[in-house]
N, C-alpha and C positions, 0 to 999 in steps of 0.2 A: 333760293338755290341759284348759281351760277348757269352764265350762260351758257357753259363746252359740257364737254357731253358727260352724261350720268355714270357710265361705265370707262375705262380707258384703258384697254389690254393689249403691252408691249413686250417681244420675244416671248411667251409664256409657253416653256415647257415642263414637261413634268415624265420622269425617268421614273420606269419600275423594274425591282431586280430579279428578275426568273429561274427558281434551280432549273437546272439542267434535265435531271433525269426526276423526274416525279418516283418517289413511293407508295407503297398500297395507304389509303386512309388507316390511320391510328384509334378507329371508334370500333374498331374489331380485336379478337383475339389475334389472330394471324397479322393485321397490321400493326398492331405494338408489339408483339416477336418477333417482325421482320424489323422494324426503326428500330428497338434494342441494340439486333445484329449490327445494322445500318452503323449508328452509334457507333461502337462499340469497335468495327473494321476501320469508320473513319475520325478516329478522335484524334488521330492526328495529322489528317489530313485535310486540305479547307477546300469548303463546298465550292462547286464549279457553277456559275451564275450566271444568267446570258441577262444584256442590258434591254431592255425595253422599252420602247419612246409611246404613250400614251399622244402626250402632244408634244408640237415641234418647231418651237419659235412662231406660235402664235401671234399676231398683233390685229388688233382691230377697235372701234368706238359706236357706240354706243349713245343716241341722245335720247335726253326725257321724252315718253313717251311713244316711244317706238313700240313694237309688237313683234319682237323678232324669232323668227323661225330657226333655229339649228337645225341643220340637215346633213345625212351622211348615212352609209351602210353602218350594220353593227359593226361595233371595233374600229370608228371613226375617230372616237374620241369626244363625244357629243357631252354623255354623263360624266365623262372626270372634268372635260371644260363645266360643266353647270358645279362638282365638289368641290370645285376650287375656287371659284365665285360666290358662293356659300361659304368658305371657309370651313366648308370638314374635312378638307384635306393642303395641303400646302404647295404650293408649287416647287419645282428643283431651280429653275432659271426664270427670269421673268420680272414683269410688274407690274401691278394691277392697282387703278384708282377708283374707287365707287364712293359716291355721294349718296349718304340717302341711307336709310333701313333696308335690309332684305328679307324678306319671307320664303323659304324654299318646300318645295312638294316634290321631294324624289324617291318615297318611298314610302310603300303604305306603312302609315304609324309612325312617321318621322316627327320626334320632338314629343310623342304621348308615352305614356308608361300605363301601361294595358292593366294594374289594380286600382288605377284611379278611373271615378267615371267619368260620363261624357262632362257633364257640367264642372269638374275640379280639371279636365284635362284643358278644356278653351282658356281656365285662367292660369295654370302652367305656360300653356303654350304662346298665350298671349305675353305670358311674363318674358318668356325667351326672348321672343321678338320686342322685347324694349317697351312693352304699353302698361302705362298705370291702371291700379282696377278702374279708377274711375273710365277712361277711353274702354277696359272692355264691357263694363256694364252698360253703356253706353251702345254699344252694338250686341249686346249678349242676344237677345230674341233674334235681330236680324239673323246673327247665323245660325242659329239652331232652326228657326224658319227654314230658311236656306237650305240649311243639313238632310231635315224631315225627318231628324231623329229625336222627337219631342220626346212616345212614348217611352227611347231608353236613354231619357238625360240623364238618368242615376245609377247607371248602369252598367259595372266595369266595361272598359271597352275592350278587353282581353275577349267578352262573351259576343263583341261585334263582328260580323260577316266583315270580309276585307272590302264590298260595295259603301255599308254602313264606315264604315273606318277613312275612308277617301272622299268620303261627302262630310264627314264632319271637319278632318284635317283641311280639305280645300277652303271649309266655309270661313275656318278660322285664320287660313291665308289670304284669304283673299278680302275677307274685311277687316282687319285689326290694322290697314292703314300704312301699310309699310310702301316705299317708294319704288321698289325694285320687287316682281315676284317672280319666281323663277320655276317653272314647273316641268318637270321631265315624264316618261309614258306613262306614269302612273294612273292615268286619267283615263288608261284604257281598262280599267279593273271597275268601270262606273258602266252602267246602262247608257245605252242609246239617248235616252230622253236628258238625264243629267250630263252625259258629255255638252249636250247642244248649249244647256243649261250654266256649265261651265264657262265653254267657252261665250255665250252670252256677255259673262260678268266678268271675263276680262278684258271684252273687247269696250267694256263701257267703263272699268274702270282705267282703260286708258285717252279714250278720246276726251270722256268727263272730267277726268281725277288726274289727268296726267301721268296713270300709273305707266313706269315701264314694264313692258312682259319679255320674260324668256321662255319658251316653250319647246322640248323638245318632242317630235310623235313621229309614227312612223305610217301615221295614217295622213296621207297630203293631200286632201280634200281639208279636213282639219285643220293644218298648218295653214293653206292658203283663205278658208274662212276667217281665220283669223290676226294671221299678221299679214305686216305690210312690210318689213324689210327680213332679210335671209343671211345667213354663212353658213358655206357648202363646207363641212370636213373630209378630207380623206386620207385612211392612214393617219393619222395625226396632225395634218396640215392642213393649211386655211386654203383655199381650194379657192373662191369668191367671197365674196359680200355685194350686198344690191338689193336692188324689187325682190319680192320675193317672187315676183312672176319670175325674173329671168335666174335667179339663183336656184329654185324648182325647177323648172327646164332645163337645167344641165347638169342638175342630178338626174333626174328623169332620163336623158339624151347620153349622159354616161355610165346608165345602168343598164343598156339593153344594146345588144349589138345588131347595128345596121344587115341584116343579109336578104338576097329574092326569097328562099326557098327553108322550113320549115319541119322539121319529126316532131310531126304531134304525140305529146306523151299517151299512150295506152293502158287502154283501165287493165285491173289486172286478169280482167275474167274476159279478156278478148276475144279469146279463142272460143268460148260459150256461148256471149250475145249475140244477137243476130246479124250483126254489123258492127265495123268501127273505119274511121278517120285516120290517117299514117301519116298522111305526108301535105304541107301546104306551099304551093309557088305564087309568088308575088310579079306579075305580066303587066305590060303595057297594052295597046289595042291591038296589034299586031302578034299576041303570044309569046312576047320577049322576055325572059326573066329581067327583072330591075329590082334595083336594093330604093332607089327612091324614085316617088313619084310627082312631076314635076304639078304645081296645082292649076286646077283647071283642064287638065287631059285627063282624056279617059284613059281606064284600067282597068284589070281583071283579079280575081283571087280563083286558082285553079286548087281542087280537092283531091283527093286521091284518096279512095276507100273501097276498105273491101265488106260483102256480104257472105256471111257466113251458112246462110240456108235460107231459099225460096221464101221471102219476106213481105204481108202485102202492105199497102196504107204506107208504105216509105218515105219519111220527110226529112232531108239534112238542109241545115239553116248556116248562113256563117251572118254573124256581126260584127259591129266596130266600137269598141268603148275610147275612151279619155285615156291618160297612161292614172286620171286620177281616180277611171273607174267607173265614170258617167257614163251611160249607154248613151249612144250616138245612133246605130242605124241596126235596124234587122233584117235579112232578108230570106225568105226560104226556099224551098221546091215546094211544086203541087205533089200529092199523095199520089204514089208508085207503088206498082207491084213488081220488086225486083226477083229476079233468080240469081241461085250462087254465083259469086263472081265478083274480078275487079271493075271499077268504075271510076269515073273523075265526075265531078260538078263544076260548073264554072259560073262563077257569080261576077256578073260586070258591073261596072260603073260607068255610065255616061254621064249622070246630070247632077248629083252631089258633087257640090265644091268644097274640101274640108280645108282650114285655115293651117296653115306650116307647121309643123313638129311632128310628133311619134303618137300612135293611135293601137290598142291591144287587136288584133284579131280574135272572133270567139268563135267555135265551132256546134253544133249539136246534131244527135242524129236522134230521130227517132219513129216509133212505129208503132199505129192505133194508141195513140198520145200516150205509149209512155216513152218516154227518155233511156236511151243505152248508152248512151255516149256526149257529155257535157265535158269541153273543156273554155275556159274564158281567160287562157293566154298560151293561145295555139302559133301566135307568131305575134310580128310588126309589122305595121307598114310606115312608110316613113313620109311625110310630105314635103317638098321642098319648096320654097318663094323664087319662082322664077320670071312672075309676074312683069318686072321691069324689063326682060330680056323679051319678053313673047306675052306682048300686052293684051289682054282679055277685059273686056268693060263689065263683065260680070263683076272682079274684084278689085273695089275699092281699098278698103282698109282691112288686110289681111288677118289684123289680132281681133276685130273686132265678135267673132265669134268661131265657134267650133263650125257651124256651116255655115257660108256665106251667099247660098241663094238665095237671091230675089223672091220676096213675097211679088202681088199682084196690086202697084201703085198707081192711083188714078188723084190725079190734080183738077181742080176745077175751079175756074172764081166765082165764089160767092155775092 
């Protein structure tokens, strides 16, 4: 294999044509009377179409053995970029060079025909993907191992759970050997234990095998467990390319808007429970509202909630997750006995130093341990790197973790 890079995609766009006005579905009586009319008023006149841009002068490369994350809200353009790189769909403008086999997982049961069983479907689909029987009896047990679908190897896969149907198709993508695998959310229709499992065996079949990965998910713990470079879409456009650290960080950072202050959403029985959380302001030490927080100062998270009736054992908590999800800090009140009434909580921070970027706010209220009110994206807070301007010897290297205080270090010669 040559030494430039395994994929090479230049201007790639891809146009779709939208009617205008949508009609009722035609799988009913009343919608094939109405298309008839439809028909029928406009036969001689032509459909009004609005153009479409999926993607939009796309260009990017791709070398052996990368691990790359696509990232973007729905409607980015994540999955037509993975059909077009697969070839099940064609581009309008563009150009695209790949070296190598590809193997794609974009859809449970892509490539099986659900009357065939599990064991006649791996050499179908091994077929598609270019492998001689000999190469898949060669891996045959591996993947059905793999699968953990021994007991229904004979088994139309029509009678397969979509779990079962996503563990056999992965197993046989991802060993039959192809140089390119390209994997889109599907991976979220598998358990816990087989995601990890998955992404395991791509992350080894690329540092091992050379394989390149495409992965699209929308879970980015995941993405970042397992690749190492990224392209941000938005709208149909290429947004970055990079780390996937920094390319996750600015999807993260342009998916949540900077502000101090907070309307926590309310459950819907608010006016029932004994209490709920409304509003949250983001303070400096001083009581200041601030949209960021510079690192290494202290700061506040002010609460605002009301009691709905003379309440005893009272505990409201706020926390801080990762934008990835990872719980970072808890803190609560001691158990109150509140009476009707508005109130604020105010939870400081003096001595936590968290590392730069965006962090979820999480709120909870509750009373004689039970829970009334859970929410775990009540706001942001934002941290900023000002460290060089107002130098602090608490922070050295700011990426190097989510909190960066000092354990308790003792040096001694030996």
């Amino acid at each position: 294999m040559s030494n430039g890079p395994i994929i090479k995609v230049e201007g790639l766009s891809k146009q779709y044509l939208l009617n205008k006005s949508a009609a009722p579905k035609s799988d009913t009586l009343y919608g094939n009377l109405w298309n008839g009319v439809k028909n029928l008023k406009n036969i001689t006149q032509k459909k009004e179409t609005v153009e479409f841009w999926a993607l939009n002068d796309v260009s990017f490369e791709i070398q052996q053995g990368d691990r790359v994350g696509i990232i973007g809200r729905n409607g980015a353009g994540k999955s037509t970029l993975l059909k077009i790189l697969s070839r099940i769909t064609p581009p309008t403008k563009g150009r695209i060079e790949i070296t190598g086999r590809v193997a794609s997982l974009l859809e449970v049961g892509t490539g099986f025909h659900g009357d065939l069983s599990g064991r006649e479907n791996i050499y179908l689909n091994g077929s598609i993907l270019g492998m001689s029987k000999q190469e898949i009896d060669r891996k045959f047990d591996e993947i059905v191992a793999f699968a953990e679908v021994e007991k229904f190897l004979d088994t139309p896969v029509k009678r397969y759970s979509s779990g079962m149907y996503v563990r056999l198709a992965f197993a046989v993508a991802a060993h039959l050997e192809p140089e390119i695998l390209i994997v889109d959310e599907v991976l979220a229709v598998g358990d816990a234990a087989f995601q990890k499992k998955c992404i395991g065996k791509m992350e080894d079949s690329s540092t091992k095998e050379g394989k390149t990965i495409l992965f699209v998910s929308h879970q980015m713990d995941a993405v970042q467990k397992l690749c190492n470079k990224g392209i941000l879409l938005e709208k149909g456009q290429l947004i970055t390319t990079g780390t996937i650290v920094e390319v996750s960080q600015k999807y993260l950072e342009s998916s949540h808007t900077s502000a101090s202050s907070f309307d926590i959403e309310l459950p819907e029985d608010h006016n029932e429970i004994n209490g709920y959380a409304y509003h949250i302001q983001v303070e400096d030490e001083f009581s200041n509202p601030i949209n960021e927080i510079p690192m290494g100062k202290k700061w506040q998270v002010r609460i605002l909630f009301k009691i709905n009736r003379n309440t005893p054992h009272f505990v409201i908590a706020c926390g801080i997750k990762s934008m990835l999800g990872l719980a970072v800090q808890t803190s609560w009140s001691e158990p109150q006995d509140l009476n009707e009434g508005e109130y604020e909580a105010l939870f400081g921070n003096k001595d936590v130093i968290y590392t730069e970027g965006q962090y979820r706010l999480v709120i909870g209220l509750s009373t004689e341990q039970r829970v009334v009110q859970y929410n775990e994206q009540a706001g942001i807070i934002n941290v900023s790197d000002i460290s060089s301007l107002n130098y602090d010897k608490r922070i050295i290297n700011t990426k190097s973790a989510l909190i960066l205080n000092q354990m308790d270090v003792t040096i001694k010669k030996m």
